[in-house]
Short mmCIF file of the C-alpha atoms (twelve columns), coordinates in Angstrom:
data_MODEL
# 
_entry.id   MODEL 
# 
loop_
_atom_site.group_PDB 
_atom_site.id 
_atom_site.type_symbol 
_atom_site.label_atom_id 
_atom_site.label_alt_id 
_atom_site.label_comp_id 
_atom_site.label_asym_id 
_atom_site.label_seq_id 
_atom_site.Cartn_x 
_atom_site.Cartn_y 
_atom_site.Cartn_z 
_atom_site.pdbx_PDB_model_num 
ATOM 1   C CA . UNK A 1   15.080  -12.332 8.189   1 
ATOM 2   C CA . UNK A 2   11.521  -12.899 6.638   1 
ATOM 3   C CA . UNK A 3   8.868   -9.627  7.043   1 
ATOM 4   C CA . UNK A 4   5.745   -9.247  5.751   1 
ATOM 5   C CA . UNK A 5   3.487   -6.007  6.870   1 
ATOM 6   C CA . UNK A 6   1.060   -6.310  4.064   1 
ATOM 7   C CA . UNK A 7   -1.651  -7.218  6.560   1 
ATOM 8   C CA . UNK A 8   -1.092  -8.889  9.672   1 
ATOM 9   C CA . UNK A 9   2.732   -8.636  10.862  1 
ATOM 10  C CA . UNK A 10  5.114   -11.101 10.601  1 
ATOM 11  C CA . UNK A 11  9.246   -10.417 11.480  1 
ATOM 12  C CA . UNK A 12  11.221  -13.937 11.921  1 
ATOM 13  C CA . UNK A 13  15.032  -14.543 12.523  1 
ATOM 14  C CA . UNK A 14  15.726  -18.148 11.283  1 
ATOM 15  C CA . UNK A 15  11.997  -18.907 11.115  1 
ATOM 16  C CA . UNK A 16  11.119  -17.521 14.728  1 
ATOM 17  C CA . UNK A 17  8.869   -14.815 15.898  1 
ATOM 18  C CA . UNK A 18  11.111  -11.721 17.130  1 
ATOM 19  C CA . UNK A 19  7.936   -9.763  17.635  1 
ATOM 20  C CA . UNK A 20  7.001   -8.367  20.930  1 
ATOM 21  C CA . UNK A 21  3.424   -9.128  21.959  1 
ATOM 22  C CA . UNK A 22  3.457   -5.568  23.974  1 
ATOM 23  C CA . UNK A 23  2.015   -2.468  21.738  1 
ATOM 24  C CA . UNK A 24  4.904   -0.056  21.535  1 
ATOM 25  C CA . UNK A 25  7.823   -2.489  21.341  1 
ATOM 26  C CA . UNK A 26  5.778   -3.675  18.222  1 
ATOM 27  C CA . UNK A 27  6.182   -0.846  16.997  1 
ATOM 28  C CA . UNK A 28  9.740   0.025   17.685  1 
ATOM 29  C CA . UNK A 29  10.414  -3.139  15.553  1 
ATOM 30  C CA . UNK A 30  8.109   -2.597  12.575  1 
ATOM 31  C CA . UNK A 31  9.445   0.614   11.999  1 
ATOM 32  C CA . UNK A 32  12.834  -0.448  12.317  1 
ATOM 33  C CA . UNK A 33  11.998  -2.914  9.752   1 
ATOM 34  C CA . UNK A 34  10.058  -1.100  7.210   1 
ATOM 35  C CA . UNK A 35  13.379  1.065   7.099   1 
ATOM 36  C CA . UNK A 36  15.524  -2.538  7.062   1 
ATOM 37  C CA . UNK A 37  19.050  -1.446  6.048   1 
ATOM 38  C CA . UNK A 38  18.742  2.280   7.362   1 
ATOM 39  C CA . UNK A 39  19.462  3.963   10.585  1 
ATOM 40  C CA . UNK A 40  15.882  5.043   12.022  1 
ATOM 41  C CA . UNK A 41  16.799  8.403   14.391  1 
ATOM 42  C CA . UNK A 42  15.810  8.166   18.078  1 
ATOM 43  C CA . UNK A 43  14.016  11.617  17.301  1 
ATOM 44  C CA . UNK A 44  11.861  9.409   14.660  1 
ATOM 45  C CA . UNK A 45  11.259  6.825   17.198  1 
ATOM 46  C CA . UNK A 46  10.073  8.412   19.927  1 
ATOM 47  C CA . UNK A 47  7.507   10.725  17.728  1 
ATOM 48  C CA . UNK A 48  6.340   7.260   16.739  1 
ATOM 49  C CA . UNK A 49  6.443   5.832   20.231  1 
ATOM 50  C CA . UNK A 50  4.640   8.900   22.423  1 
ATOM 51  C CA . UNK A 51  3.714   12.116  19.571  1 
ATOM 52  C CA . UNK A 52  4.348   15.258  20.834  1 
ATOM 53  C CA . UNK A 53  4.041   13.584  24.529  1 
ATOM 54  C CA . UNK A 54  7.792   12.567  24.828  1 
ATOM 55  C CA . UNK A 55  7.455   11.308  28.566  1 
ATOM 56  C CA . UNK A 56  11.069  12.465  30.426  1 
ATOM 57  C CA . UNK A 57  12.223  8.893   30.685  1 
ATOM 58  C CA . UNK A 58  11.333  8.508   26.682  1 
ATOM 59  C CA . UNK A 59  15.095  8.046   26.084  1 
ATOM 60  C CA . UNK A 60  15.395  5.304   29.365  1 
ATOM 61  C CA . UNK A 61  12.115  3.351   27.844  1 
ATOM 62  C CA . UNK A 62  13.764  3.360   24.556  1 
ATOM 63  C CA . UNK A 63  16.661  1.904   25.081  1 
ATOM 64  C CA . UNK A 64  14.679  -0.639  27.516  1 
ATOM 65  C CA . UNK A 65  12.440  -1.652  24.360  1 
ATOM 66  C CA . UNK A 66  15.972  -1.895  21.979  1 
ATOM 67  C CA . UNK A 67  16.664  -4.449  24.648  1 
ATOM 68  C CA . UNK A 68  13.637  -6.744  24.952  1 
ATOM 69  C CA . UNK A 69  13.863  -6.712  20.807  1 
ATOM 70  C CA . UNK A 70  17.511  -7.931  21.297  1 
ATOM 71  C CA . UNK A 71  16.768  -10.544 23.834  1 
ATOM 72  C CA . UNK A 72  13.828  -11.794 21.569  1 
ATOM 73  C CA . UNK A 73  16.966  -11.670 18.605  1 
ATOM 74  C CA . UNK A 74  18.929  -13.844 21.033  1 
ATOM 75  C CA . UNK A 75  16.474  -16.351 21.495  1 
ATOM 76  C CA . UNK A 76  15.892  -17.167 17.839  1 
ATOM 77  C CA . UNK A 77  19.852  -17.132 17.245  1 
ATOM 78  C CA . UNK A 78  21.387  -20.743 16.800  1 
ATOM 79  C CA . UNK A 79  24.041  -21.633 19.389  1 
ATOM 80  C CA . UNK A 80  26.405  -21.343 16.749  1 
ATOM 81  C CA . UNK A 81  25.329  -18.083 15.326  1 
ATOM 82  C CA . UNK A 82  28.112  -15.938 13.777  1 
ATOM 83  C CA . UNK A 83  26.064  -13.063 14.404  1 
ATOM 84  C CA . UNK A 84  25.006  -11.347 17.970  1 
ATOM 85  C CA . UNK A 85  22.044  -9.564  18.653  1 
ATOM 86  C CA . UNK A 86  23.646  -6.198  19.081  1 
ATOM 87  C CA . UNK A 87  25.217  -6.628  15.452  1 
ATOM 88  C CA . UNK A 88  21.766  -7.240  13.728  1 
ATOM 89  C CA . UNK A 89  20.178  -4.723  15.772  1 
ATOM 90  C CA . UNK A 90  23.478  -1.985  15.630  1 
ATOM 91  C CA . UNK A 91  23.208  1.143   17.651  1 
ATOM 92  C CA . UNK A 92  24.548  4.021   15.988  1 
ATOM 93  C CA . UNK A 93  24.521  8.282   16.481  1 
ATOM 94  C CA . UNK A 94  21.453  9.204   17.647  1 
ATOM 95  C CA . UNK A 95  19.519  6.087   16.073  1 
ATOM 96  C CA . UNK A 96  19.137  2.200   15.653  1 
ATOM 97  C CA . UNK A 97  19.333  0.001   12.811  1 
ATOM 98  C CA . UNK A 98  18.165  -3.458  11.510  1 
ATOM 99  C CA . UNK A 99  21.501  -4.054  9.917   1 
ATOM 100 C CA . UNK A 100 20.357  -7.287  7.747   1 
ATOM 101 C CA . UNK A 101 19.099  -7.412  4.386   1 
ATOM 102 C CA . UNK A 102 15.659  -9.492  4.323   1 
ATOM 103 C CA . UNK A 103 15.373  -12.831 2.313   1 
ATOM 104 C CA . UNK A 104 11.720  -12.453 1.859   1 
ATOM 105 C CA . UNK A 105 9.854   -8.450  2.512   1 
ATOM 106 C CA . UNK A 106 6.756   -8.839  0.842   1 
ATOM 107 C CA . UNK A 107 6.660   -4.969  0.547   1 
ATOM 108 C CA . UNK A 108 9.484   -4.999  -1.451  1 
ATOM 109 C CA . UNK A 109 8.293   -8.220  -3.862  1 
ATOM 110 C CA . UNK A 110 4.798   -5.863  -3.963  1 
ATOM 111 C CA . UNK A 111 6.636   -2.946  -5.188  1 
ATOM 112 C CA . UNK A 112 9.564   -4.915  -7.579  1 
ATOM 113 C CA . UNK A 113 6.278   -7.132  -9.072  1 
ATOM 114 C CA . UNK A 114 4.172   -3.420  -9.388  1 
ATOM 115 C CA . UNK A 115 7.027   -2.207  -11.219 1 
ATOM 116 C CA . UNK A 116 7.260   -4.813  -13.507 1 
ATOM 117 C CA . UNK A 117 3.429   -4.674  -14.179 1 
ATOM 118 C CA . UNK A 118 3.970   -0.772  -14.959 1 
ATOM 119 C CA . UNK A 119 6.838   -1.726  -17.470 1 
ATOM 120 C CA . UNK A 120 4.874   -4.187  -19.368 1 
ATOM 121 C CA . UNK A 121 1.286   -1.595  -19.474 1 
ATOM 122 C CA . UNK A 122 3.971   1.053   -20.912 1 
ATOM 123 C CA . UNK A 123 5.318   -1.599  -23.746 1 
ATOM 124 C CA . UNK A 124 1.514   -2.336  -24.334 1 
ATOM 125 C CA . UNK A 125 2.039   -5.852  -23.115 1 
ATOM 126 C CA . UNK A 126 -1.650  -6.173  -21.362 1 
ATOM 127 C CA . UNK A 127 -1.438  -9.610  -20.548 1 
ATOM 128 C CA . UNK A 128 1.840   -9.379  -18.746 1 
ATOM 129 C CA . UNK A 129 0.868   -6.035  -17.134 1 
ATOM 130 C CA . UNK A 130 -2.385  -7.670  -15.927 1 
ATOM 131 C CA . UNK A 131 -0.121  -10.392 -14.097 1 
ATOM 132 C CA . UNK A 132 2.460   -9.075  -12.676 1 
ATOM 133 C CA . UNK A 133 0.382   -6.103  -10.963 1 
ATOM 134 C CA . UNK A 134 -2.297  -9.247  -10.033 1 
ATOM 135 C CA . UNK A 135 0.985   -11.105 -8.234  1 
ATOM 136 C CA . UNK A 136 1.514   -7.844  -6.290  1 
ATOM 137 C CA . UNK A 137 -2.054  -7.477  -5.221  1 
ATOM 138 C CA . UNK A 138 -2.224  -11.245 -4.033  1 
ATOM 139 C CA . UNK A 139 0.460   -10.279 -1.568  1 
ATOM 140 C CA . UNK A 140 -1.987  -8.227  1.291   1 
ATOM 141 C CA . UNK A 141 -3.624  -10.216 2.938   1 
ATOM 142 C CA . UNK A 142 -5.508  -7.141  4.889   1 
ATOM 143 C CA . UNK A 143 -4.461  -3.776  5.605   1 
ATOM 144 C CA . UNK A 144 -1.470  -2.760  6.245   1 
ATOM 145 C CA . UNK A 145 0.335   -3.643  9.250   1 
ATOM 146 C CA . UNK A 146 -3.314  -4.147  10.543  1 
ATOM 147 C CA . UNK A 147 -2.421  -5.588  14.174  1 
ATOM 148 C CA . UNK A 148 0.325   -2.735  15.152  1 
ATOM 149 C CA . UNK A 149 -0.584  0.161   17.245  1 
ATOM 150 C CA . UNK A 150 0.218   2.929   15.020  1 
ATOM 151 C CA . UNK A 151 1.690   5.911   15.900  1 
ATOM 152 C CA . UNK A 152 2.224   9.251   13.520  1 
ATOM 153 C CA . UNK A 153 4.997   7.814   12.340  1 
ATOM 154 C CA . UNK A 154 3.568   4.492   11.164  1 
ATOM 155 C CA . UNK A 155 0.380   6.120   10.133  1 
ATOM 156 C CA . UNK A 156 2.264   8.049   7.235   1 
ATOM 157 C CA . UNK A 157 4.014   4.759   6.248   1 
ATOM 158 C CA . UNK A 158 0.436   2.863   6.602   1 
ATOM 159 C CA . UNK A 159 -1.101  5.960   3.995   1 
ATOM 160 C CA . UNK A 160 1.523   5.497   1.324   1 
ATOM 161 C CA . UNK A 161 1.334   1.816   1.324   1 
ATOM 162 C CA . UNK A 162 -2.550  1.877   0.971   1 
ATOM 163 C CA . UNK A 163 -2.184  4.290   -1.672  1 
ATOM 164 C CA . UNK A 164 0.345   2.599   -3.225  1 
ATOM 165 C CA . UNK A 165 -2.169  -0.637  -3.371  1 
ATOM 166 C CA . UNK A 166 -4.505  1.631   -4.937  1 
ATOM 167 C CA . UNK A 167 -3.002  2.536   -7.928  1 
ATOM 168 C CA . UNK A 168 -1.448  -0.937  -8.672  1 
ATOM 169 C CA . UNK A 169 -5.398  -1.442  -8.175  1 
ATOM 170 C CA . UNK A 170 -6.328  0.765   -10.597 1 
ATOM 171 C CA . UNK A 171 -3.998  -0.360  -13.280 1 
ATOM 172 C CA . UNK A 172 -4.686  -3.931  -13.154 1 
ATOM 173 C CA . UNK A 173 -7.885  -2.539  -14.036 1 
ATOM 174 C CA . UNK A 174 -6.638  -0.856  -16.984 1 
ATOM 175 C CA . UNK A 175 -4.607  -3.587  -18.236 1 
ATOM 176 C CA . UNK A 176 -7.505  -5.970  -18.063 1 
ATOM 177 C CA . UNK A 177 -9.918  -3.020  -20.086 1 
ATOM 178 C CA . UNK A 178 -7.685  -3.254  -22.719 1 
ATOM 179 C CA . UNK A 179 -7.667  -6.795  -23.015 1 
ATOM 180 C CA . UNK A 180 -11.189 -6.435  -23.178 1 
ATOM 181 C CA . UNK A 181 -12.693 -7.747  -19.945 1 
ATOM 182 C CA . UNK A 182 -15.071 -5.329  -19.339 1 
ATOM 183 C CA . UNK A 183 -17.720 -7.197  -18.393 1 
ATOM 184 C CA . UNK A 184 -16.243 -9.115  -15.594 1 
ATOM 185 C CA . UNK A 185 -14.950 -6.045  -14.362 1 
ATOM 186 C CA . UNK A 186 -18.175 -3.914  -13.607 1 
ATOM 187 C CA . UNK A 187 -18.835 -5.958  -10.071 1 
ATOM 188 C CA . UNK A 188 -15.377 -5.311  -8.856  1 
ATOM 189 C CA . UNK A 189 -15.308 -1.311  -10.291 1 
ATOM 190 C CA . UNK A 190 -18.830 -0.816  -8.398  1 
ATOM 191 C CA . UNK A 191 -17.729 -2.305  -5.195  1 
ATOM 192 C CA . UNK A 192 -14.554 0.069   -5.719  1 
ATOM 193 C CA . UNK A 193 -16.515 3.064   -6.399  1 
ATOM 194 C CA . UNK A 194 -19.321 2.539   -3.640  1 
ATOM 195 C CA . UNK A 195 -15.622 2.039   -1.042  1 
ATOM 196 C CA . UNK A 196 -14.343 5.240   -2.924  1 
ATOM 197 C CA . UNK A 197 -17.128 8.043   -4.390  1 
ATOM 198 C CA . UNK A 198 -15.361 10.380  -4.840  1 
ATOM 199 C CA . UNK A 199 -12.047 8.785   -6.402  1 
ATOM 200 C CA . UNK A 200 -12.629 9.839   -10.002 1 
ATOM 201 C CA . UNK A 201 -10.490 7.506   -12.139 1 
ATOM 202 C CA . UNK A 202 -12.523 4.280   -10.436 1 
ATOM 203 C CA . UNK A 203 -15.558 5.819   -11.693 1 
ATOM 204 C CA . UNK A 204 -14.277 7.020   -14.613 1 
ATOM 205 C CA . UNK A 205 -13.240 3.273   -15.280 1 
ATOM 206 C CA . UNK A 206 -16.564 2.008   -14.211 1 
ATOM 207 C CA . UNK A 207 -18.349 4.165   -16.913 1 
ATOM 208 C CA . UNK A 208 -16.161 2.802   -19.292 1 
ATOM 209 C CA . UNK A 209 -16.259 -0.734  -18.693 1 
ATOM 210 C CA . UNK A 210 -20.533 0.092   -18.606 1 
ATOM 211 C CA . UNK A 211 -20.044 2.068   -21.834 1 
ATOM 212 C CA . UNK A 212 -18.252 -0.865  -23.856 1 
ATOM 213 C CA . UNK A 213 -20.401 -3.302  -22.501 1 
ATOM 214 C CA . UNK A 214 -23.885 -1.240  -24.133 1 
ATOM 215 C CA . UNK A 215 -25.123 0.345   -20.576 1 
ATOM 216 C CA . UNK A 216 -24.435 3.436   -21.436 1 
ATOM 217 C CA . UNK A 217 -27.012 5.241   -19.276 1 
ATOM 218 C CA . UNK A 218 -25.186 3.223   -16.185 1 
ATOM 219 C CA . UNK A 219 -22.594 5.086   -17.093 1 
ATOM 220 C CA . UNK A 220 -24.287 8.028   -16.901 1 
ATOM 221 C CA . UNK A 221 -25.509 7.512   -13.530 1 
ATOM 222 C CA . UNK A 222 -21.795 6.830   -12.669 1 
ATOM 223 C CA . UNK A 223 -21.204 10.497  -13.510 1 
ATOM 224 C CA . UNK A 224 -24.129 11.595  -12.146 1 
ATOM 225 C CA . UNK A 225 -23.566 9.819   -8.562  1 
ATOM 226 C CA . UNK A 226 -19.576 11.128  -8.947  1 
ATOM 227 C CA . UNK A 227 -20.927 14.563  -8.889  1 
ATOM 228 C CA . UNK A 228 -23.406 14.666  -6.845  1 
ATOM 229 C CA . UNK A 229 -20.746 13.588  -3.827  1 
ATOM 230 C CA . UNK A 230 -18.130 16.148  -5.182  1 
ATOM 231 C CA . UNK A 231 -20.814 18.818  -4.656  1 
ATOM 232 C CA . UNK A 232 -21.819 18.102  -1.499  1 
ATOM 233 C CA . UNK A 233 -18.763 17.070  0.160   1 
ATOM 234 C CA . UNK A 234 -16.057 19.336  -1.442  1 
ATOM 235 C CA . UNK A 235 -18.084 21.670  -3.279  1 
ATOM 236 C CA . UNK A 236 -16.285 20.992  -6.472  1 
ATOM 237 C CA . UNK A 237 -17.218 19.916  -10.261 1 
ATOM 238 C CA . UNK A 238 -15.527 16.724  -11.270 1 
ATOM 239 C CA . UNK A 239 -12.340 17.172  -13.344 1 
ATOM 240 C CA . UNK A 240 -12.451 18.108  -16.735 1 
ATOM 241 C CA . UNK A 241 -11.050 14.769  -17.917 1 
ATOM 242 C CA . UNK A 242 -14.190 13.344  -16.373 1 
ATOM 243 C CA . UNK A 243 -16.513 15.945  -17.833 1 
ATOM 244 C CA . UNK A 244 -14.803 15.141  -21.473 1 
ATOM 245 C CA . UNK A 245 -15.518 11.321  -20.501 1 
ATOM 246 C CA . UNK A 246 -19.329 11.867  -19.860 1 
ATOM 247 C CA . UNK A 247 -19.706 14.192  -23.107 1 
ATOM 248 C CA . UNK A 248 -18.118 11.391  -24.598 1 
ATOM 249 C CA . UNK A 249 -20.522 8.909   -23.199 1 
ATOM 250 C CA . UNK A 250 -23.984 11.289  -23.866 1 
ATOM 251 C CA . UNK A 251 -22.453 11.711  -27.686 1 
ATOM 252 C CA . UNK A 252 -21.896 7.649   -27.942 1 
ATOM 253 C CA . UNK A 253 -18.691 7.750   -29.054 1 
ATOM 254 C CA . UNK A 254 -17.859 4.402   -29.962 1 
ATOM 255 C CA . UNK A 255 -14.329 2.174   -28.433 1 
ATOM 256 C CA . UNK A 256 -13.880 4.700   -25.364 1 
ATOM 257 C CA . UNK A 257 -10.363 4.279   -24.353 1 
ATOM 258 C CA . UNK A 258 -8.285  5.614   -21.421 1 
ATOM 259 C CA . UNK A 259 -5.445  7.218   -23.002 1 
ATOM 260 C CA . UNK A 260 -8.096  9.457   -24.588 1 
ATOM 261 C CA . UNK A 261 -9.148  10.470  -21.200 1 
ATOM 262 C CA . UNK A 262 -6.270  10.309  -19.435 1 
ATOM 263 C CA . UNK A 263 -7.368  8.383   -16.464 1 
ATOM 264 C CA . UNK A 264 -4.235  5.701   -16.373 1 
# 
């Protein structure tokens, strides 16, 4: 089985489609698949599938849905198959499960390359950090599972992948500050920070990267711009790890790094 739900969905059985083209059937499956391995509870399922508006035939539909994802299973199954459709999709107690182990989940290639990229930024190995965590950004190809109706359910597993992206984001960043790309970096931090005022390390990184490259009073602004959203959307002073950063900026100290700051 190949998946891929960083962006537009993809599930395939021996290189055919198995997903529904109906809303909450797509779904069913994505969930079942972003869990590939584990039993998924009906309970989970149907909060997914109808919220707090469990319809009285929830538990009928349900089992109608497991079907139609079975007979699409079938149809992509080679006449000589060892497996069935109810064996790759196994009922169990009270839940279902996508019994077989991907070949390709390019959530799980994002998160094994992002934790290879934090391995090599914690041996100080830049270059390699800057790599592997760009490898695991090339994989989205839009937002997550960006053509599935999401439910609650979903929308939780949606939130932690985007903020997963986010901080592999963010350290690419740092790994390419410390091999000194700075400049080339100040177009992709502002477009960052104007998607994201008030997410303090992306500024904090922009008024670095401004700082090393002699635009200090950019970097100032940066601040500046940072707090003025704070204020008027949370009421709250940035953190004091920013505040140190802009003293550190108005007093020109020279080589601002993160680990002084502790922004990574």
């Amino acid at each position: 089985m190949e998946i891929d739900v960083l962006g537009s969905v993809s599930v395939r059985w021996q290189g055919k489609s198995i997903v529904p083209t109906a809303g909450k059937p797509r779904q069913l499956l994505l969930l079942l698949a972003l869990h590939c391995g584990s039993v998924v509870p009906v309970s989970t399922l149907m909060e997914e599938l109808w919220g707090d508006a469990i319809p009285r035939s929830g538990s009928t539909t349900l089992q109608t849905y497991v079907l139609q994802l079975r007979r699409l299973i079938t149809e992509s199954l080679p006449p000589d198959s060892p497996h069935t459709a109810k064996e790759l999709l196994a009922t169990h107690f009270n839940g279902y499960q996508l019994t077989v182990d991907p070949g390709w989940f390019d959530l799980r290639e994002f998160e094994r390359m992002a934790g290879r990229g934090d391995a090599a930024l914690e041996a100080s190995d830049a270059e390699g950090a800057s790599r592997y965590l760009s490898q695991a950004l090339n994989l989205w190809r839009g937002p997550a599972l960006m053509d599935v109706p999401a439910g609650r359910v979903l929308a939780m597993e949606v939130i932690g992948m985007e903020e997963a992206r986010m901080r592999v984001h963010e350290q690419r960043i740092i790994a390419d500050l410390s091999l000194g790309k700075h400049g080339m970096l100040i177009p992709e931090l502002c477009m960052l920070v104007a998607q994201h005022p008030m997410h303090e390390n992306f500024s904090g990184l922009l008024m670095i990267a401004f700082q090393r490259s002699g635009a200090s009073w950019r970097a100032l602004q940066v601040f500046q711009q940072l707090r003025k959203t704070l204020i008027e959307e949370l009421g709250v002073e940035p953190s004091g790890r920013l505040q140190r950063l802009h003293q550190a900026v108005l007093s020109n100290t020279p080589n601002l790094s993160l680990p002084q700051f502790s922004l990574s």
